[in-house]
N, C-alpha and C positions, 0 to 999 in steps of 0.2 A: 617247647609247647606248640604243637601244632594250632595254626589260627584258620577260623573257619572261613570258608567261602563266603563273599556274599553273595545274596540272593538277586537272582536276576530284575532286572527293570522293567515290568510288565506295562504294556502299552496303556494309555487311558484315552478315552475320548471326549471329547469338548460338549457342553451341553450348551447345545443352542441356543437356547430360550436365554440361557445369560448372557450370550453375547449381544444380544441385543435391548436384554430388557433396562441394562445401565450403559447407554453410549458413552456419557462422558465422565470424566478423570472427575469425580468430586472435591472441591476444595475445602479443607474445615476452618474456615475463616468465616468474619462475620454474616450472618443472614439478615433477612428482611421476615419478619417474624411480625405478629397482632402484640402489640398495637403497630401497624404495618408503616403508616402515615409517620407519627413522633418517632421511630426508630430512624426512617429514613432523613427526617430532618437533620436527626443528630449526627448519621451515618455524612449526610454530605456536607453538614460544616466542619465536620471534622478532617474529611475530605479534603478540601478547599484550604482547611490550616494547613496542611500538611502537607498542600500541593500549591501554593499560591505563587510564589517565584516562577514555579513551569507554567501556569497560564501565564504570567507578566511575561514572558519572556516567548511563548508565544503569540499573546498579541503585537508584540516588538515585530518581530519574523513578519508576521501576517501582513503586518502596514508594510515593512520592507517591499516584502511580495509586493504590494499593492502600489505603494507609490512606484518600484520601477517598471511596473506593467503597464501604466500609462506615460513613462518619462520617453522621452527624443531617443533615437534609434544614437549609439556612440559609435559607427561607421559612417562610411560613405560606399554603398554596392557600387562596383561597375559591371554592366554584363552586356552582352552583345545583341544586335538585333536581327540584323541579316547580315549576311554574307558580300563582298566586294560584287559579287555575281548579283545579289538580289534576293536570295531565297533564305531563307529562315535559317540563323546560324547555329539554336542552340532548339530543336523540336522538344526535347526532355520540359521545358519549361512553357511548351505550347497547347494544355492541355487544358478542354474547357472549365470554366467554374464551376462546380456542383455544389447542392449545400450542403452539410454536413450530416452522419444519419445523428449525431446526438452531438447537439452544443459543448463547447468547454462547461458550460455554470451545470447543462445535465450531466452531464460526467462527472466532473466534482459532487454534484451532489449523489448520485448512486453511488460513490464512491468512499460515500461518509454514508448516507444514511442507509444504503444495505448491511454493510457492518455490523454497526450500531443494532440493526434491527437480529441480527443472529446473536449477539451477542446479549440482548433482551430474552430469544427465545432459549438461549442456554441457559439462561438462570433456572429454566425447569428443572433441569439436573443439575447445576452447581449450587443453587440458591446462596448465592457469596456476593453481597454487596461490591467487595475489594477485590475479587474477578470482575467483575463488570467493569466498574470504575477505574482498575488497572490498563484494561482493554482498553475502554476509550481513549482512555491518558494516550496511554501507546500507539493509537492511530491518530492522535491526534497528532501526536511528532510526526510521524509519517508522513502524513497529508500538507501539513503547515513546512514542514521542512524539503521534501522535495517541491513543494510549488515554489518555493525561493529560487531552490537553487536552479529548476528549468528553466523561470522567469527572466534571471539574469547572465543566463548563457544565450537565452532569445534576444533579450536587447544590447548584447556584447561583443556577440558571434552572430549567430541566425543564419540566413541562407535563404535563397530562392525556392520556391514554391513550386511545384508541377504547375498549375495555373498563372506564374505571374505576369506571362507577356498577353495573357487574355485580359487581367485585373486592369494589367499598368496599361495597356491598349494604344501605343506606343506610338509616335508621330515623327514622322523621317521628311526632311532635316527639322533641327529641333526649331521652335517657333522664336524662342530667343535670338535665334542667329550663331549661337555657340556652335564646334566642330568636337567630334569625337574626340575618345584617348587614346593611347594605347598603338598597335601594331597596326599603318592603314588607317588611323581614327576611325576602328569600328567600336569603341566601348563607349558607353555612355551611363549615366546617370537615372534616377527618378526626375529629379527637378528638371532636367533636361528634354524629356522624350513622351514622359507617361502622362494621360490624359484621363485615366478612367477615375473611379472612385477613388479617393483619398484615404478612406479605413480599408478596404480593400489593400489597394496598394501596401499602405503598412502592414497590415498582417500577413501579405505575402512577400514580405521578408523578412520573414520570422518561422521557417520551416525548421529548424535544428535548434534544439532538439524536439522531439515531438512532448507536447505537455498532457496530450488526451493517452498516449501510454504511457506516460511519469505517473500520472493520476490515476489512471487505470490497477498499476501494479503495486503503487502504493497503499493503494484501499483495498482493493480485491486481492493483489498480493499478500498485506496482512492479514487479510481474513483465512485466503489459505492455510499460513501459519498458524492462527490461533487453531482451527479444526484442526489440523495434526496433531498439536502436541494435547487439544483438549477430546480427541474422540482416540487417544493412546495406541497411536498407528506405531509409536516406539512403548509398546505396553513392556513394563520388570515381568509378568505374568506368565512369559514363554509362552503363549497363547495363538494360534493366529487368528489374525485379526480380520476380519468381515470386509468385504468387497466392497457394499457401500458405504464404507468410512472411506475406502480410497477415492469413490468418486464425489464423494460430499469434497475432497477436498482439493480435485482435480475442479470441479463446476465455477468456483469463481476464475482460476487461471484462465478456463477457456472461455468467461466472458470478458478476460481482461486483454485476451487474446485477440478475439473478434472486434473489443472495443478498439485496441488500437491499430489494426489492421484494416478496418473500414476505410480510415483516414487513407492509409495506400491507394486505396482501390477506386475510393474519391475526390484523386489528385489533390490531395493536401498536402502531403506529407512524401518523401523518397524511403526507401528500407530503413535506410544505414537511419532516419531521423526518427522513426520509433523502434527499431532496436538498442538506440542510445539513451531513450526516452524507457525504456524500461527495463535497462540495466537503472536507472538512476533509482525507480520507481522501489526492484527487487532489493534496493542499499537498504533506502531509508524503512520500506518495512521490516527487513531482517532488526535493524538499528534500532530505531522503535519496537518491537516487539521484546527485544533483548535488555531494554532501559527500563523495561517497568516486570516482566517476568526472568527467573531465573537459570534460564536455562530455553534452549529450541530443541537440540538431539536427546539428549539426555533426559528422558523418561521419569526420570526421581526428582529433576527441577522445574522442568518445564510448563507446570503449572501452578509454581508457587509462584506470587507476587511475591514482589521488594516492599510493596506499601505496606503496613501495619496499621490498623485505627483502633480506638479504644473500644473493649467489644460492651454492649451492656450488660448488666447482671444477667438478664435469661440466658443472653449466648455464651458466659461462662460457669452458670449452672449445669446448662448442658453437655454443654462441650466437656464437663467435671465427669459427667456421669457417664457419659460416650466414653470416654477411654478407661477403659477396666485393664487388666491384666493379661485375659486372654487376646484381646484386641492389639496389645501395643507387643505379646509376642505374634500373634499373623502378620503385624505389619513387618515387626522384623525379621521374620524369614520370608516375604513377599521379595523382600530386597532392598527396605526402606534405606535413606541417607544415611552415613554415620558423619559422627561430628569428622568435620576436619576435609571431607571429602570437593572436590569443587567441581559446580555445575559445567555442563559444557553446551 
């Protein structure tokens, strides 16, 4: 029995107006719906049941953070100060003080509440209580877990500062009467030599790693991630996808770029201590992002939360009458998940 040809694949073309009239991945999880106030009450105690070990456990972390960022340095730096000749042995660390263009506490906080605030205005398109609240969850690991763990690579390890023989302002021979260490007794100490400011001084030995691009990449980092997978730069749809969805999601990178990159440029910080500083940053957002959503590449999970809350009657009303039969065949030949399959 001869079998017929098929029929050629005739080209189609993309209708613009939709690509932009729905930016993002809709989640059909709970909304915030009238009565807007009593839903959301119920929305975030439920919330809070269901998430209460991960705050206790990040406030644990946070005090960690916090008590070791003010604890005693657990070294002893030596470093040099001139030369047997006279002259300045190490210039890399003879760079004046400048102040910073944006404090540690303003970093941290642009760092959390720009986030936050994109992930407010996506609820215009997602309107999903447990997106939102996932998101935060998830930069909230982010943010609380890499400031741990910079914090105590600063007070364990650290490292000299571009500026620290301007800070430590250095006085030859020491006033104690004490002599050098080292090759010649040209190495010496803090206690030894340094005269300038005392918080200065400490902070300038605490270059490595850099915390303003830990911070930097773990807030703006995460936020990256969430626009990607939430504006479906990896869309099932075979689609391509719109130019400013790539730079929606390029704009926080390159301000997390600039954020820690300044610190080079204003002798804070050496290369190697904010490219360490956010390799850390790009961990803990991938890690955070992945602990409260299913999936980062993979287009069929990557906007599903792990959280579930109890929906209330309207949102299972609806949600009833939303999925009819023509709907849940489009979804499955859009390319929905089948059981069994796993996120990646």
């Amino acid at each position: 029995m001869p079998t017929s040809k098929p029929s050629p694949i005739l080209p189609t073309y993309e209708k613009q107006y939709d690509r932009f009239r729905k930016p993002f991945h809709r989640v059909g999880n709970i909304s915030i719906r009238k009565p807007w106030l009593r839903n959301l009450a119920i929305n975030l105690r439920d919330f809070f049941i269901a998430t209460w070990l991960d705050w206790v456990t990040i406030l644990m972390i946070g005090a960690t953070a916090a008590g070791v960022a003010v604890a005693p340095h657990t070294f002893t730096r030596y470093f040099p100060v001139t030369s047997p000749d006279g002259a300045v042995y190490w210039p890399e660390l003879a760079y004046p003080y400048i102040e910073p263009i944006f404090s540690s506490v303003i970093a941290g906080v642009l760092a959390a509440l720009v986030p936050i605030s994109v992930f407010l205005l996506a609820q215009l398109w997602q309107q999903s209580f447990v997106d939102f609240a996932s998101a935060v969850l998830g930069l909230t690991y982010s943010l609380i877990t890499g400031t741990c763990f910079q914090v105590i690579l600063k007070k364990t390890i650290g490292g000299l500062r571009p500026h620290f023989l301007f800070v430590c302002k250095p006085v030859l021979p020491p006033s104690d009467g004490s002599t050098g260490a080292g090759l010649r007794s040209t190495m010496y100490t803090v206690e030894q030599v340094c005269t300038g400011n005392p918080d200065k001084i400490n902070n300038g030995l605490e270059s490595f790693p850099s915390g303003h691009a830990e911070v930097a990449f773990a807030g703006f980092g995460y936020l990256a991630i969430y626009l990607f997978t939430h504006l479906r730069i990896t869309s099932l749809s075979r689609k391509r996808g719109s130019h400013w969805r790539m730079l929606l999601v390029v704009a926080p990178l390159l301000f997390a770029t600039y954020l820690a990159s300044s610190l080079v440029l204003g002798y804070h910080h050496h290369g190697y201590d904010v490219v360490f500083g956010a390799l850390i940053g790009w961990l803990v957002a991938f890690m955070g992002y992945r602990m409260v959503f299913m999936g980062i590449i993979d287009g069929r999970w990557n906007t599903v939360p792990y959280l579930k809350l109890r929906p209330t009657e309207e949102d299972v009303s609806q949600n009833s009458n939303a999925l009819g039969s023509s709907e849940m065949a489009t979804a499955h030949s859009a390319g929905e998940p089948e059981a069994g399959s796993l996120p990646v």
